[in-house]
C-alpha positions as MATLAB code, in Angstrom:
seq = 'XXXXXXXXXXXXXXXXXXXXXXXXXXXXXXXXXXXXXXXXXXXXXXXXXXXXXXXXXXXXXXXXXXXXXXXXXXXXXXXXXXXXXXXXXXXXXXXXXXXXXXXXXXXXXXXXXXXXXXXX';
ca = [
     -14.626  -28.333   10.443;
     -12.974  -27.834   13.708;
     -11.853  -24.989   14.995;
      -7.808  -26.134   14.236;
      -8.964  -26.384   10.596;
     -11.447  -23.403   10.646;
     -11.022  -21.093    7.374;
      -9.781  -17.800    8.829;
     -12.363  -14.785    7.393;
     -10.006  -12.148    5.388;
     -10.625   -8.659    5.893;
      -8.579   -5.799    3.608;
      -8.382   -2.298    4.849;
      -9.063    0.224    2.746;
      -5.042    0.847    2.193;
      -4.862   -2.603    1.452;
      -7.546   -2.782   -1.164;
      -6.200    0.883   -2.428;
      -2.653   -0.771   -2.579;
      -3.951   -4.033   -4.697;
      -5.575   -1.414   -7.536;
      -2.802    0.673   -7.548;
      -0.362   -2.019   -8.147;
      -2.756   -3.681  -10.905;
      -3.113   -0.477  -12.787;
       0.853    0.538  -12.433;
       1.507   -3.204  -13.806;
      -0.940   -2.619  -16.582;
       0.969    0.547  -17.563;
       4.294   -0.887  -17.389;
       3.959   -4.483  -18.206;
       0.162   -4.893  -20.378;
      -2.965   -6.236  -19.482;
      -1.355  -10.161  -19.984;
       0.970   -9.481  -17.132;
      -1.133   -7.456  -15.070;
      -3.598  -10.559  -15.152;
      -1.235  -12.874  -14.182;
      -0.278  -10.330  -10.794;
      -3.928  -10.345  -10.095;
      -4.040  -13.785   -9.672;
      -0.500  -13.798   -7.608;
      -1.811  -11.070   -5.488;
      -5.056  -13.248   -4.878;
      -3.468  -16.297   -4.297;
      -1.631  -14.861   -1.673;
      -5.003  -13.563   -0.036;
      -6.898  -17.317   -0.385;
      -4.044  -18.470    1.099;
      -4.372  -16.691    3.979;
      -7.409  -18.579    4.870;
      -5.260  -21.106    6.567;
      -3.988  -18.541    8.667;
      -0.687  -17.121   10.388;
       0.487  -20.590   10.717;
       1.037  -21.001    6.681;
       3.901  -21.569    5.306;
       5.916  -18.973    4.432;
       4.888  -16.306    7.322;
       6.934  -14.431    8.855;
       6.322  -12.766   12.694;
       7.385   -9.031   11.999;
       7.682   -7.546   15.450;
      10.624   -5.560   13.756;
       7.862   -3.238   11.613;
       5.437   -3.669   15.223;
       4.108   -5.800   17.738;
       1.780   -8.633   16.172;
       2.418   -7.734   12.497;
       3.415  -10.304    9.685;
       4.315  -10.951    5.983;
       3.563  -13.526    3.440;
       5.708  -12.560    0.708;
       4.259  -13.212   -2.910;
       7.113  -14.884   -4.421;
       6.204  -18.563   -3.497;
       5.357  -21.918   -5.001;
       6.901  -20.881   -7.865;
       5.853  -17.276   -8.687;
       7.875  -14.459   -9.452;
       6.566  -11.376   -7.591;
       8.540   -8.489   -5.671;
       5.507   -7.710   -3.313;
       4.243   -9.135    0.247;
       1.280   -9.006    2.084;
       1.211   -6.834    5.892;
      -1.284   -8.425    7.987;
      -2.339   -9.110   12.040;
      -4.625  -10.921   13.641;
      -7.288   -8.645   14.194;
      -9.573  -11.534   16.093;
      -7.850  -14.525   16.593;
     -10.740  -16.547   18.249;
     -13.077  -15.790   15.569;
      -9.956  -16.351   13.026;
     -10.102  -12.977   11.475;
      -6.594  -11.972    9.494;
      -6.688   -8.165    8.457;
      -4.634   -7.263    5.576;
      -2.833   -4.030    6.534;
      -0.943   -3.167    2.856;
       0.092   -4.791   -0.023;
       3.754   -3.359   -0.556;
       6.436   -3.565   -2.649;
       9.415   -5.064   -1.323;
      11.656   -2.440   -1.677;
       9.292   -0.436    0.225;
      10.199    0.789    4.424;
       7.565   -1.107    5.630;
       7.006    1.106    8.628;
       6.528    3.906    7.160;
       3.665    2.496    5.160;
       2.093    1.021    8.305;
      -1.362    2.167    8.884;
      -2.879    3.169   11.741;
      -3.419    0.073   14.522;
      -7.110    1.432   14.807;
      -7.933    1.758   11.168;
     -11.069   -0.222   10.699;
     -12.209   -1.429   14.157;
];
């Protein structure tokens, strides 16, 4: 694989991985187990996809929340979903995407933003 095709290495903060449970066990209460399977597998399609990197479809740059943040919003190739993924580049020459938060998109993104330095 060359580097242009080169599967990017995911990495979820702890927010992040906080934020996916949290929404998985508020879906469960609201919704049932069905539904909250079928968000699980939304949710971790969106984070597969990310493999390909900030160049997939659907990204969006997000200097409006801060510098070198984006979103990949949930609700794509056909699937209902009112959440997005928060993510940088956190090493782009060793293709390394950290996942900030999983929020809601009613949410203020900003104010959800985690420290820059979390993790490194």
């Amino acid at each position: 694989m060359s580097d242009d095709t080169k599967a990017w290495t995911i990495r979820l903060t702890d927010a992040a991985a906080e934020d996916f449970k949290s929404i998985i066990r508020w879906t469960i209460g609201q919704f049932g187990e069905q539904q909250a399977r079928v968000h699980t597998e939304t949710l971790s399609a969106a984070l597969r996809d990310l493999r390909f990197g900030p160049t997939l479809a659907g990204v969006r740059v997000r200097d409006d929340i801060a510098n070198g943040i984006l979103t990949l919003h949930l609700a794509r190739r056909g699937r209902k979903a009112r959440h997005f993924v928060m993510f940088r580049i956190a090493d782009h020459q060793a293709h390394v995407v950290e996942v900030l938060r999983l929020l809601h998109d009613a949410m203020d993104p900003p104010r959800h933003l985690p420290s820059l330095t979390e993790n490194e």
